[in-house]
C-alpha positions as CSV (number, residue, x, y, z in Angstrom):
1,X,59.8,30.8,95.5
2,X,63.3,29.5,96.0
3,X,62.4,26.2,93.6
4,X,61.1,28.3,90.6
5,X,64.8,30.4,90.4
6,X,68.3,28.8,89.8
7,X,70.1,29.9,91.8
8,X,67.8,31.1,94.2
9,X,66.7,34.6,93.9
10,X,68.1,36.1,97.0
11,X,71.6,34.5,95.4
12,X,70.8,36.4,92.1
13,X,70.6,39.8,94.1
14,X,74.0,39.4,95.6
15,X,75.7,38.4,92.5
16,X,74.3,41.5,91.2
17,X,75.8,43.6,94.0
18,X,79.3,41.2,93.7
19,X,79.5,42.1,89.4
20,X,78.6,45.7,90.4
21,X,81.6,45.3,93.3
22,X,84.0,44.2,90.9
23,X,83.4,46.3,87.8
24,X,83.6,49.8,90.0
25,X,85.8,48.6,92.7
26,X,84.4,50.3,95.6
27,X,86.5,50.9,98.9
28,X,83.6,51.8,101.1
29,X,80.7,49.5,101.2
30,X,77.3,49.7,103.4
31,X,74.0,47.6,103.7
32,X,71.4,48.9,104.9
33,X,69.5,46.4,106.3
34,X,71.6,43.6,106.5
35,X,69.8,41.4,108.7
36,X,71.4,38.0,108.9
37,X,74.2,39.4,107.2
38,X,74.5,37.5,103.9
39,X,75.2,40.0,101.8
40,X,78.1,41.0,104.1
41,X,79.3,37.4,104.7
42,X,79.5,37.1,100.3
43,X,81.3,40.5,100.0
44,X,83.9,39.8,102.4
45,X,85.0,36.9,100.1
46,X,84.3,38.6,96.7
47,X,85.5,42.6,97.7
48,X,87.6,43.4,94.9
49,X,89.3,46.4,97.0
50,X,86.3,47.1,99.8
51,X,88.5,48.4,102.5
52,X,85.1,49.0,104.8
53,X,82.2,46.5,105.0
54,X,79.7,48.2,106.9
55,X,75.9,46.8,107.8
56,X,72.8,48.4,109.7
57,X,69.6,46.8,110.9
58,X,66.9,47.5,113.6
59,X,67.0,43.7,114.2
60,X,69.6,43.4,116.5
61,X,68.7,40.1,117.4
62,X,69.4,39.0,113.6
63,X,72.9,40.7,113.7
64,X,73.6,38.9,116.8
65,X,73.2,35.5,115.8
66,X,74.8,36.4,112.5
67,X,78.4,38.7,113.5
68,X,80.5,35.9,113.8
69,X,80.2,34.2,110.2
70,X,81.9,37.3,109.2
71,X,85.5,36.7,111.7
72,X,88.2,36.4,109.7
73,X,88.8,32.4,108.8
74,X,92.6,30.7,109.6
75,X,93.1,31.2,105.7
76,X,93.4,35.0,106.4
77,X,95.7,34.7,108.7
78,X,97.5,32.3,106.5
79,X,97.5,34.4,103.2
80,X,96.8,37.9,104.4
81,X,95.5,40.0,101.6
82,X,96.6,43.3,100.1
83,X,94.8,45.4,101.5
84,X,93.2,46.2,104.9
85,X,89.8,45.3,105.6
86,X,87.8,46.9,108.7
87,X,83.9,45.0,109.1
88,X,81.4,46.7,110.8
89,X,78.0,46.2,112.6
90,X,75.5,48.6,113.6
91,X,72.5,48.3,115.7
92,X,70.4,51.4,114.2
93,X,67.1,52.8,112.2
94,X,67.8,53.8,108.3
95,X,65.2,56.6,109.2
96,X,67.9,57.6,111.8
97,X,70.5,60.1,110.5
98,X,74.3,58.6,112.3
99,X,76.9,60.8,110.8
100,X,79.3,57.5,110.6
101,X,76.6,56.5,107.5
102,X,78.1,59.6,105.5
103,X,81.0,59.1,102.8
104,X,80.5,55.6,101.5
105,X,81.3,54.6,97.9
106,X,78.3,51.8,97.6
107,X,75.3,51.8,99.5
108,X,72.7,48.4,99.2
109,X,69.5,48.2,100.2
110,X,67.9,44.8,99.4
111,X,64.6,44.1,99.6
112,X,64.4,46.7,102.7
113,X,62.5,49.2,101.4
114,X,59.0,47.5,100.6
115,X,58.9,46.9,104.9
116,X,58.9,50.7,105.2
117,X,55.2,52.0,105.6
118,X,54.4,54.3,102.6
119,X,54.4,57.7,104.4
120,X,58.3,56.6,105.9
121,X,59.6,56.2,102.3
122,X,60.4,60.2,101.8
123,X,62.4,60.1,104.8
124,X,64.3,56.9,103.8
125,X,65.0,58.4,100.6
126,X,66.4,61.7,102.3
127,X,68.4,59.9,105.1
128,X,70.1,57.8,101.8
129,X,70.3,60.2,99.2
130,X,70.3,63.6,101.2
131,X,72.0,62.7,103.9
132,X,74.6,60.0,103.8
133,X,75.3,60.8,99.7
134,X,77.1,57.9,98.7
135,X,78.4,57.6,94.9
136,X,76.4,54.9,94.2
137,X,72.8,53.3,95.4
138,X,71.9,50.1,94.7
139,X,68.0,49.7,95.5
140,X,66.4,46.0,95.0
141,X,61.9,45.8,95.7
142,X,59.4,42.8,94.6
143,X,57.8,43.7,91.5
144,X,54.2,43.6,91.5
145,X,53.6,43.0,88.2
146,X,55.2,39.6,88.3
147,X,52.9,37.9,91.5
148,X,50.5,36.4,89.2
149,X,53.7,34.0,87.8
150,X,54.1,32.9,91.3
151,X,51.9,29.7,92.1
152,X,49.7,30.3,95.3
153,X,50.6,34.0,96.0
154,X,47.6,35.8,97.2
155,X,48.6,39.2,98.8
156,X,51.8,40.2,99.1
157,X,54.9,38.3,98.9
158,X,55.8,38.6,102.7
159,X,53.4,39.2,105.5
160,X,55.8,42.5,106.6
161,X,55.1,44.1,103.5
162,X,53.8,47.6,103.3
163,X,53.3,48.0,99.6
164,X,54.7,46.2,96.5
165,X,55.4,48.4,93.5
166,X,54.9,48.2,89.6
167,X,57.6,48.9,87.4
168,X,55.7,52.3,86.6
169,X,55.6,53.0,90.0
170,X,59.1,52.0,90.8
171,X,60.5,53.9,88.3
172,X,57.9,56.8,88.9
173,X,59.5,57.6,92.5
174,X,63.4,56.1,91.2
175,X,63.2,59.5,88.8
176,X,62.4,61.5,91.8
177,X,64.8,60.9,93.1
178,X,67.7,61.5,90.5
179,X,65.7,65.3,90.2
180,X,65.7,66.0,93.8
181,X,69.4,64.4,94.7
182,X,71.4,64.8,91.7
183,X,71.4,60.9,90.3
184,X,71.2,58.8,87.0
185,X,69.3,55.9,87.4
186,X,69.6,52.7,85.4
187,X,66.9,49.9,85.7
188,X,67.5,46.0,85.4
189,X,66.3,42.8,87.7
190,X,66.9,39.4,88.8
191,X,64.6,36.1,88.5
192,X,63.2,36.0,84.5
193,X,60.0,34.8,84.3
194,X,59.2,32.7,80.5
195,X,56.7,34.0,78.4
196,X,55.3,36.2,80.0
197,X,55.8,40.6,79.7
198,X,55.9,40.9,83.4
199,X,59.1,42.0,83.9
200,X,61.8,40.4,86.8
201,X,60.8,39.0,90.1
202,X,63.0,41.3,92.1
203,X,62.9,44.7,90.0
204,X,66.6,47.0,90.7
205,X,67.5,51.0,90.6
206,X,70.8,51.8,90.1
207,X,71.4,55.3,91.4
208,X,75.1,57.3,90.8
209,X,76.3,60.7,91.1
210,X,78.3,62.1,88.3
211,X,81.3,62.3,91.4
212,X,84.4,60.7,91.9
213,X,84.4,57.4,93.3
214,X,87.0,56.1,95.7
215,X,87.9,59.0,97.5
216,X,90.9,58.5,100.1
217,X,89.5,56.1,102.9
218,X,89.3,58.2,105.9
219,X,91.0,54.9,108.8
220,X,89.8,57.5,111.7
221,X,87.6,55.6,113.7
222,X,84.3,57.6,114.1
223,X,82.6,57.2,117.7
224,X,78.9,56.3,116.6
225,X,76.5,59.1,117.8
226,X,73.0,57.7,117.2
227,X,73.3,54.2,116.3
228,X,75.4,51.4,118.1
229,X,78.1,49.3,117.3
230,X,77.5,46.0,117.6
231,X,80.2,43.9,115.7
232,X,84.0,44.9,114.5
233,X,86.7,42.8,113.2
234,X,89.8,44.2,111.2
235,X,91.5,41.7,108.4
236,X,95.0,40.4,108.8
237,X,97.0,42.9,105.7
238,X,100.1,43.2,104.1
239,X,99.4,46.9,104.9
240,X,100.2,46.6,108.3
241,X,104.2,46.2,108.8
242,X,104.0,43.2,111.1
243,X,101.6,41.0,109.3
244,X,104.1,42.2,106.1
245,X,107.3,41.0,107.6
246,X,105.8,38.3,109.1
247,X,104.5,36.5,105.5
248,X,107.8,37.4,103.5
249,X,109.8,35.7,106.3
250,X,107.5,32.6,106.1
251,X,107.7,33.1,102.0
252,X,111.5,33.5,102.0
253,X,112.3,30.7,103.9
254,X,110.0,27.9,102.3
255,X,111.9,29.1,99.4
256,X,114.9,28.9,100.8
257,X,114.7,25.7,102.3
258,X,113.6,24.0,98.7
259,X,116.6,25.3,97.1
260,X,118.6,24.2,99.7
261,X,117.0,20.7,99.4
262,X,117.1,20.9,95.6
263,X,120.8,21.5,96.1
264,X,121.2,18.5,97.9
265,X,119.3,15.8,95.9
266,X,121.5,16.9,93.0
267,X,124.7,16.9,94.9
268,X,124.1,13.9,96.3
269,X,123.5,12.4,93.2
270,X,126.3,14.1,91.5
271,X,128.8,13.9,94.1
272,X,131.9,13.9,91.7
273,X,131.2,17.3,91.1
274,X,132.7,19.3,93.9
275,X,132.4,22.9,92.7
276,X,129.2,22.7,94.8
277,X,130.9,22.4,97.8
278,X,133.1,25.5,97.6
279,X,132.9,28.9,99.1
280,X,132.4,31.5,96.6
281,X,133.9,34.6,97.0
282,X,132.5,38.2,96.0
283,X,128.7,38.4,95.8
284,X,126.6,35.1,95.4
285,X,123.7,36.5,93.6
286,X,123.7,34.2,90.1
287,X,126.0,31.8,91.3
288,X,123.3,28.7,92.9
289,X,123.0,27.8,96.1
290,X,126.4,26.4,97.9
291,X,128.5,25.4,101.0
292,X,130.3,27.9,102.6
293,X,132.5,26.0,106.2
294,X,129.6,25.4,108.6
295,X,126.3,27.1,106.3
296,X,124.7,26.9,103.4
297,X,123.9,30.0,101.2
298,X,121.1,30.5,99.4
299,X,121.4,33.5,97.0
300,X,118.9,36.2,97.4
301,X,118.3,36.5,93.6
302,X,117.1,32.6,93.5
303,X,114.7,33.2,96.5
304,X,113.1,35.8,94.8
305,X,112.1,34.4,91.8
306,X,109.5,32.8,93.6
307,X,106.6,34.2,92.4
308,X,105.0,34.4,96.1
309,X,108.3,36.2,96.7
310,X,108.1,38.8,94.0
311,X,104.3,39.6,95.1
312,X,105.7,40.9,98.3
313,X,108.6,42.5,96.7
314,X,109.2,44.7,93.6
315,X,113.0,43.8,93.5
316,X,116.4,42.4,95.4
317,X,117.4,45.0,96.5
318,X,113.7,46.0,98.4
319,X,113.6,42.0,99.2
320,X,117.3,42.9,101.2
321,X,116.0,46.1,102.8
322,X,113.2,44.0,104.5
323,X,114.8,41.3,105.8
324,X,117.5,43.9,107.2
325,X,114.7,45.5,109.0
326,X,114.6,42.4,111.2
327,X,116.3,39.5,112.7
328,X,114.1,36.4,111.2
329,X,116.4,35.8,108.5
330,X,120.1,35.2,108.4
331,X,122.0,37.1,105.8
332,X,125.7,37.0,104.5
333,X,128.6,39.7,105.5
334,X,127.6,41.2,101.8
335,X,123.9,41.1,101.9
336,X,123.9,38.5,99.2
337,X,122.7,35.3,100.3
338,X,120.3,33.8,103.1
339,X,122.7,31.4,105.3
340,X,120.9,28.2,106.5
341,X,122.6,25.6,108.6
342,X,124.1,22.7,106.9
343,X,122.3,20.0,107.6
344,X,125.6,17.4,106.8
345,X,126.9,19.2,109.7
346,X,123.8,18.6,111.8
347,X,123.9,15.2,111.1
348,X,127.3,14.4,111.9
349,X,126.9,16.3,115.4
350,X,124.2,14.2,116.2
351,X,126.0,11.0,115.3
352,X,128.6,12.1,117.1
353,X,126.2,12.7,120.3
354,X,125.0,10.1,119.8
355,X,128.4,7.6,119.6
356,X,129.1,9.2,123.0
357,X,126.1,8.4,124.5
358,X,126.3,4.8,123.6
359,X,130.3,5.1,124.7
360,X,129.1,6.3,128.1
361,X,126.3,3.9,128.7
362,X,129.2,1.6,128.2
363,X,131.8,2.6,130.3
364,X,128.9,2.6,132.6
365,X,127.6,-0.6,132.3
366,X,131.1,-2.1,132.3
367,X,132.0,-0.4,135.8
368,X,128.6,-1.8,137.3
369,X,130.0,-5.3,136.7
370,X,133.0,-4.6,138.1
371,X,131.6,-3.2,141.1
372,X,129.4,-6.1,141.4
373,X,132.8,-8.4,141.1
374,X,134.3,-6.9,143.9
375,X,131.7,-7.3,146.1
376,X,131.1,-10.9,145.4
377,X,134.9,-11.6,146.3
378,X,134.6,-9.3,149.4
């Protein structure tokens, strides 16, 4: 089936999910029946302000070989994002009720429920809709209607499959559900097929409830009462202060050092000019970077128009506050300016160590000889 879809269809139905993700923003995300945790692995690339990425299967086998394409890569630890991310695995039955299920934003289920056998399909719909009430349902099923455009297809698509449903039928039992639960439903698909009125391949509900979406993330970590937790992993943030401090130091100072190297390459090639060279007085915000006895300063203002910089901070003076907190960074009596170590002055101290050394291998070499002298004329 793959060859007749481009992309592939199973790509379709998580782009759908993705454009759903990043039109409503949701902060709590689950999947039930993630499986081999695609889904999961996309999201955590495209999640437009998930804070919790959540997955359930009875397959625990398939989660297992699966949990660790969703560890956080060196790139996250490199660039931390905004906010906090918390991924979660579960080893569980969606005809289980687990109290940790309750409260999400966004729950998928794609291509799960057409393995359910028909008289388990109440109880699904009651665990999802009565019982964990999220603000949104996504709900993707074969469509019937469309196996006679697929070459070879006798039966059902999948040899697991319990029934495969019309779009009269799907939309018979989508209704229900909106009566019983309190949902709007909206209908749409994935996987077009050409000339023919059969409808999509992969048929999709859109369930919502007319209630307010993003409610404060609850970061209280509920023990798991019926199913079990197989797989967590919590993102690198600037949320968390550590993880903050650490980035605007690395920021800051990349900055710093390529104004202080800018400085140089247009001193050196100015060096008439001595201004440069001479300790301002007062505060050195405005003024360029310059030399100051032993140092260098780099004003605070010019390392914060970075524009990584300003991500991290709204202004100077919360830029000054933050590198106050700590003792990465260096600054000035007044607050001003970042002080680096001049690097003329490093490179005069190491001629000089190094003029001694040669001096001293000298004197060395020289009393050897004489030594040697004496004891020939001993």
């Amino acid at each position: 089936m793959s060859n007749l879809f481009s992309p592939p269809l199973y790509k379709q139905r998580h782009q759908f999910v993705i454009e759903f993700v990043k039109r409503f923003a949701p902060r709590k995300v689950l999947d039930v029946g993630c499986a081999d945790c695609r889904l999961l692995t996309t999201l955590k690339v495209h999640r437009h302000g998930v804070e919790l990425l959540a997955g359930v299967d009875i397959d625990c086998a398939a989660i297992q070989r699966r949990k660790h394409a969703l560890a956080p890569l060196s790139s996250d630890y490199l660039v931390p994002g905004d906010r906090p991310l918390t991924i979660e695995l579960y080893h569980g039955s969606v005809m289980e009720k687990e109290p940790c299920t309750k409260g999400f934003d966004l729950v998928t289920c794609i291509e799960l429920i057409e393995h359910l056998d028909p008289g388990d399909v109440e109880k699904f719909s009651d665990g999802v809709f009565g019982y964990m009430v999220p603000h949104a349902v996504i709900i993707s099923t074969p469509n019937a209607e469309f196996n006679p455009v697929l070459p070879g297809l006798t039966g059902f698509r999948h040899k697991d499959h319990k029934f495969e449903w019309t779009r009269a039928q799907f939309s018979t039992w989508a209704l229900g559900i909106c009566w019983k639960y309190g949902y709007s439903v909206e209908f749409t698909g994935v996987g077009e097929a050409q000339d023919r009125d059969v409808g999509f391949c992969s048929q999709i509900a859109v369930f919502q409830r007319d209630t307010e979406l993003n409610a404060p993330v609850n970061n209280t970590y509920l023990v798991p009462q019926v199913y079990r937790l197989l797989y967590k992993v919590v993102y690198p943030s600037l949320q968390d202060n550590k993880v903050f401090h650490r980035t605007l130091v690395s920021e800051v100072l990349y900055s710093a050092e390529s104004l202080r190297r800018r400085w140089r390459e247009e001193r050196d090639g100015a060096r008439s000019d001595l201004t440069s060279d001479i300790c301002g007085s007062g505060s050195a915000e405005g003024q360029g970077v310059y030399r100051c006895g032993r140092s260098v300063r780099v004003p605070l203002l010019d390392v914060w128009a970075s524009p990584r910089v300003q991500a991290l901070c709204v202004d100077v003076q919360h830029l000054r506050e933050a590198l106050l907190a700590g003792s990465w960074v260096q600054l000035d009596t007044d607050g001003g300016a970042i002080v680096l170590p001049d690097e003329d002055e490093e490179n005069e101290e190491e001629e000089q160590e190094e003029e001694c050394g040669r001096e001293f291998a000298f004197r060395l070499e020289k009393r050897n000889i004489t030594e040697d002298w004496d004891a020939d004329l001993g």
